[in-house]
Backbone as a chain_set.jsonl record, in Angstrom:
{"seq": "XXXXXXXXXXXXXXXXXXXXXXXXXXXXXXXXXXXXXXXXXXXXXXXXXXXXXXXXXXXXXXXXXXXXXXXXXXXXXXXXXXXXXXX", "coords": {"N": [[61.915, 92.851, 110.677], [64.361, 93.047, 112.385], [66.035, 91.085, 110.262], [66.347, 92.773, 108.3], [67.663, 95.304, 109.088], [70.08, 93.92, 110.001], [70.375, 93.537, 107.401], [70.948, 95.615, 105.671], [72.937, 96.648, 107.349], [75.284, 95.096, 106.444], [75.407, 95.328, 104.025], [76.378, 98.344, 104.047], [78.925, 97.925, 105.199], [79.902, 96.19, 103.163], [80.03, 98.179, 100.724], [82.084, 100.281, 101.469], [85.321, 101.263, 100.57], [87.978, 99.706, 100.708], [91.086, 100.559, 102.909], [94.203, 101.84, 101.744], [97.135, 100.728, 101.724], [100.193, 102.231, 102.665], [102.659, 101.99, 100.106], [106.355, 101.273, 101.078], [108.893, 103.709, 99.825], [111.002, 101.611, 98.655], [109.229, 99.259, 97.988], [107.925, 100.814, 95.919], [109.512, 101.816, 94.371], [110.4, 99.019, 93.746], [107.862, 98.247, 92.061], [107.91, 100.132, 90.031], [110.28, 99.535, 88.686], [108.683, 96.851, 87.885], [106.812, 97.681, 86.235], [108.627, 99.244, 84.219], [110.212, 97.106, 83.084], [108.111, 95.144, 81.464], [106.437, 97.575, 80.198], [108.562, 97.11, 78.186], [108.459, 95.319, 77.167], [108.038, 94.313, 73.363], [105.896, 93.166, 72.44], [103.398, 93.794, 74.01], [100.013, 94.909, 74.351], [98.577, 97.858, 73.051], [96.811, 99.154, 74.453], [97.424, 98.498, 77.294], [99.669, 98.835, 77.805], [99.585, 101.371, 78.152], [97.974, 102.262, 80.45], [99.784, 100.793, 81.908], [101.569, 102.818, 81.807], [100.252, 104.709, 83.05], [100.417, 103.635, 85.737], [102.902, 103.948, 86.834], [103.622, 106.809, 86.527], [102.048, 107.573, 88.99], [102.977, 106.606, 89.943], [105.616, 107.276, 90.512], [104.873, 109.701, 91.341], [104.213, 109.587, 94.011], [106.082, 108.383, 94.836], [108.193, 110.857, 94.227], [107.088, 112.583, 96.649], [106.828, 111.674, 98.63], [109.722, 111.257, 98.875], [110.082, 114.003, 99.57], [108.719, 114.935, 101.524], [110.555, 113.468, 103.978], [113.091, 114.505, 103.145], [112.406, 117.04, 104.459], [112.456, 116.687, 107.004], [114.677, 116.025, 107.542], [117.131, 116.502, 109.103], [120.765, 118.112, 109.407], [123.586, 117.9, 111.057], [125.74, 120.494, 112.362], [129.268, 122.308, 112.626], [129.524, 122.82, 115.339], [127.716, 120.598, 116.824], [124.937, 121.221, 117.128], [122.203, 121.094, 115.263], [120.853, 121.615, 112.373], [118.281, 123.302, 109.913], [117.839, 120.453, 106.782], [119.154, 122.146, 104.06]], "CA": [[62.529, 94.163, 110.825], [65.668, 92.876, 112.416], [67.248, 90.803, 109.359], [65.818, 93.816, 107.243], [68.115, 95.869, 109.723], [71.456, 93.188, 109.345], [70.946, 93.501, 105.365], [71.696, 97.436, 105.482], [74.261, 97.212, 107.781], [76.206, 94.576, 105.894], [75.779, 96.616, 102.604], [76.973, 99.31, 104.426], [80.374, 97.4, 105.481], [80.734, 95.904, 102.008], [80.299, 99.419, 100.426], [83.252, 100.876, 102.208], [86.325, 101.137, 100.082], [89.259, 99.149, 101.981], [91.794, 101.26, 103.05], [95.381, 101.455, 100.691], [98.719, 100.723, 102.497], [101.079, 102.794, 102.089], [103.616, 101.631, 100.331], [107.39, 101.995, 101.223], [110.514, 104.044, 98.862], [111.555, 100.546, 97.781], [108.361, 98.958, 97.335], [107.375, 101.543, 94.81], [110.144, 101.635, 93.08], [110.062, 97.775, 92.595], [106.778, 98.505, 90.938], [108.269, 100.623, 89.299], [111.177, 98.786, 87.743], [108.313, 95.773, 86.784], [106.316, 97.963, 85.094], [109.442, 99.207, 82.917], [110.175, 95.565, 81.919], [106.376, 95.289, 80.919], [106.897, 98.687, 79.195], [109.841, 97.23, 77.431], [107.852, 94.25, 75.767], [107.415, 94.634, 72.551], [104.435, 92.565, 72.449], [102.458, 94.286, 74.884], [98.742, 95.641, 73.776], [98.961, 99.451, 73.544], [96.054, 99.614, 75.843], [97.627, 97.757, 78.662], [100.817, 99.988, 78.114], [99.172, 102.767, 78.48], [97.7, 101.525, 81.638], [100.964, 100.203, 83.061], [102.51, 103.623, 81.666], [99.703, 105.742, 83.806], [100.311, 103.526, 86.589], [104.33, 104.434, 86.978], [103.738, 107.988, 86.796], [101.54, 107.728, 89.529], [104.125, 106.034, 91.291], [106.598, 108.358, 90.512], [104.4, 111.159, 91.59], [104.21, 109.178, 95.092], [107.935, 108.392, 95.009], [108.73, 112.134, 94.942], [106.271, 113.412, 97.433], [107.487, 110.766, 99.903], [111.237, 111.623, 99.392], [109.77, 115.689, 100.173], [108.549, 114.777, 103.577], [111.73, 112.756, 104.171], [113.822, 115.741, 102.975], [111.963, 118.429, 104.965], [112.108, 116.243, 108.151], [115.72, 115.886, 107.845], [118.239, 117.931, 109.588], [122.48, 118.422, 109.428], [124.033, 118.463, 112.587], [126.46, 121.477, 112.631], [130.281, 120.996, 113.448], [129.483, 122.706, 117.036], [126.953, 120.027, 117.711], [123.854, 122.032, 117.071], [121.066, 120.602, 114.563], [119.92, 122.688, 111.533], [117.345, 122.233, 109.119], [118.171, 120.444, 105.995], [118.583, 122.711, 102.29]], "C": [[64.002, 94.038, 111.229], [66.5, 92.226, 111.559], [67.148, 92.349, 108.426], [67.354, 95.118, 107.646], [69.949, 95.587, 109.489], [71.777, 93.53, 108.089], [71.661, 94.683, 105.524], [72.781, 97.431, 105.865], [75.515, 96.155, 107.374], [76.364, 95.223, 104.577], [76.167, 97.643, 103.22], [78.491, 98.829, 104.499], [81.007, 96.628, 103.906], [80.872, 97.385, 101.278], [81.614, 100.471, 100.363], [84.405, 100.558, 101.576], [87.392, 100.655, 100.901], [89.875, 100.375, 101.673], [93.267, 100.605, 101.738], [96.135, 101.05, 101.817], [99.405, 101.131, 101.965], [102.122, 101.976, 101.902], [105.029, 102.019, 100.538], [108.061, 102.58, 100.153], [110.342, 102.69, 97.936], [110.387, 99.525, 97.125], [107.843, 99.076, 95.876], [108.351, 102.089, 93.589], [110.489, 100.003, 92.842], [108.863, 97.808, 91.55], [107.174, 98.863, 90.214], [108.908, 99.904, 87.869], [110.109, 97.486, 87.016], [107.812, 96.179, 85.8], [107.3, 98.903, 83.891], [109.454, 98.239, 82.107], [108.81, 95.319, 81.673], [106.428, 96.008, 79.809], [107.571, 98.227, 78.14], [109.929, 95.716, 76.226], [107.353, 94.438, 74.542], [105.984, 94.266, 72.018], [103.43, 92.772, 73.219], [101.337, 95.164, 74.006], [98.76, 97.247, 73.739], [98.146, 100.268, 74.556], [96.785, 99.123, 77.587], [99.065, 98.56, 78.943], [100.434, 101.178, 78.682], [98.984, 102.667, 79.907], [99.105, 101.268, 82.906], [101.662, 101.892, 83.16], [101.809, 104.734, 82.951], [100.089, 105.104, 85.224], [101.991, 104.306, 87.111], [104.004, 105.688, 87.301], [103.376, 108.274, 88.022], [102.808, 107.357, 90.87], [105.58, 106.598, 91.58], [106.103, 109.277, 91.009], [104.518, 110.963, 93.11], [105.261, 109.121, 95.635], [108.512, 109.963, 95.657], [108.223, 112.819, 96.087], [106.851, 112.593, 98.991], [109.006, 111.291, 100.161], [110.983, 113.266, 100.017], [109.678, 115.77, 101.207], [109.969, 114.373, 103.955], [112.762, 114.106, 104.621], [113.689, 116.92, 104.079], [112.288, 117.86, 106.675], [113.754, 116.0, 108.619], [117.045, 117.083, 108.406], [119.885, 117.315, 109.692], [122.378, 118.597, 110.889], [125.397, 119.389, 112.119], [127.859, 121.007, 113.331], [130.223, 121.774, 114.981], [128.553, 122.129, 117.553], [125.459, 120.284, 117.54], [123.024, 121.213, 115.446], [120.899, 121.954, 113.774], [118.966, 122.297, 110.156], [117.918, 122.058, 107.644], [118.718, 121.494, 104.528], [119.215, 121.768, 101.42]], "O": [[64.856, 94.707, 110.647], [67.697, 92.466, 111.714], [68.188, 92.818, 107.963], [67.96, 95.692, 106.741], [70.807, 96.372, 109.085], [72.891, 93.77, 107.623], [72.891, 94.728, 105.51], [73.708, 97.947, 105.241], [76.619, 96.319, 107.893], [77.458, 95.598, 104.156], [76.57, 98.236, 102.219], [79.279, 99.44, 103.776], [82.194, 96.53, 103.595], [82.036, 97.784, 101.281], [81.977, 101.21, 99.448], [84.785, 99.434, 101.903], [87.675, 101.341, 101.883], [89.602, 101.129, 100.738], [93.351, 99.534, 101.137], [95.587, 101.082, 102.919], [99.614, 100.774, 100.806], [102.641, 101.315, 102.802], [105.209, 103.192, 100.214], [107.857, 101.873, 99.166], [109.764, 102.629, 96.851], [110.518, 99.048, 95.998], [107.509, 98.245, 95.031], [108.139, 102.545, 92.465], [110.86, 99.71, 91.706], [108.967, 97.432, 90.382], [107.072, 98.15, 89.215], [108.492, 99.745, 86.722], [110.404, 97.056, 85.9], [107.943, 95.676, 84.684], [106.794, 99.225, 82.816], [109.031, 98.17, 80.953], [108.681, 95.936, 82.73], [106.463, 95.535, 78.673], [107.342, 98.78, 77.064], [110.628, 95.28, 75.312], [106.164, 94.754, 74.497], [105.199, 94.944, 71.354], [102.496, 91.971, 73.186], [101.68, 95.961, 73.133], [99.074, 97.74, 74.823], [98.368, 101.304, 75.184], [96.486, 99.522, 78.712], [99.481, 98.843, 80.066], [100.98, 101.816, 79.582], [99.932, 103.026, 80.605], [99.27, 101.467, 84.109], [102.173, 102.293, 84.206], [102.53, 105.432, 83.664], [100.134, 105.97, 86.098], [101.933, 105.305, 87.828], [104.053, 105.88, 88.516], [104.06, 109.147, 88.556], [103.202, 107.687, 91.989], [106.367, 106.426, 92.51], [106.981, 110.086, 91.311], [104.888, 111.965, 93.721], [105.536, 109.639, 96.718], [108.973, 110.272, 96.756], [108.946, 113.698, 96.555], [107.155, 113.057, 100.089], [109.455, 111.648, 101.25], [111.729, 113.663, 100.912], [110.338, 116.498, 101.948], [110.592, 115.366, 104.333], [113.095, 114.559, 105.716], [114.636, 117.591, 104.491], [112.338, 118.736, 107.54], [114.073, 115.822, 109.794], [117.543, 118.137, 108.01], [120.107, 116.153, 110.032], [121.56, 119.136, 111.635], [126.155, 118.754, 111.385], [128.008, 120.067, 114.113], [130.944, 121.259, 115.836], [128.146, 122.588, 118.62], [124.742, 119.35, 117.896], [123.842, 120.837, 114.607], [120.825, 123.074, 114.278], [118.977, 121.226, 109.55], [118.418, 123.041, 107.097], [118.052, 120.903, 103.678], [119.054, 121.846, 100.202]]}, "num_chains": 1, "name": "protein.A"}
């Protein structure tokens, strides 16, 4: 009953999707830029383009949403000193 007990709860811990890491701005646009040059082989399979092409977007979609927070979090300082929020 007790290995019976271990099995489950190690299939339980393999089960468990690892976590992502976020990655940084520059990170994701190095991805970016490899999977252009990839993109930009002419000898690449059109499945694996496709593939590289869905992954970019994705990483563009991440790119912008990251610079949004950034943006929204950022504030001007005023010339009497005073803080206001970015536009």
């Amino acid at each position: 009953m007790a290995d019976e007990k271990k099995t489950v709860s190690r299939r339980k811990k393999a089960d468990k999707p690892e976590e992502k890491k976020q990655l940084s701005l520059e990170e994701m646009l190095d991805n970016i830029d490899s999977i252009i040059e990839k993109l930009e082989d002419k000898d690449i399979p059109l499945e694996e383009a496709f593939n590289e092409y869905s992954k970019g977007v994705k990483l563009v979609w991440e790119c912008n949403k990251l610079v949004d927070r950034v943006e929204k979090k950022v504030q001007k300082l005023s010339d009497d000193g005073q803080t206001e929020d970015f536009e």
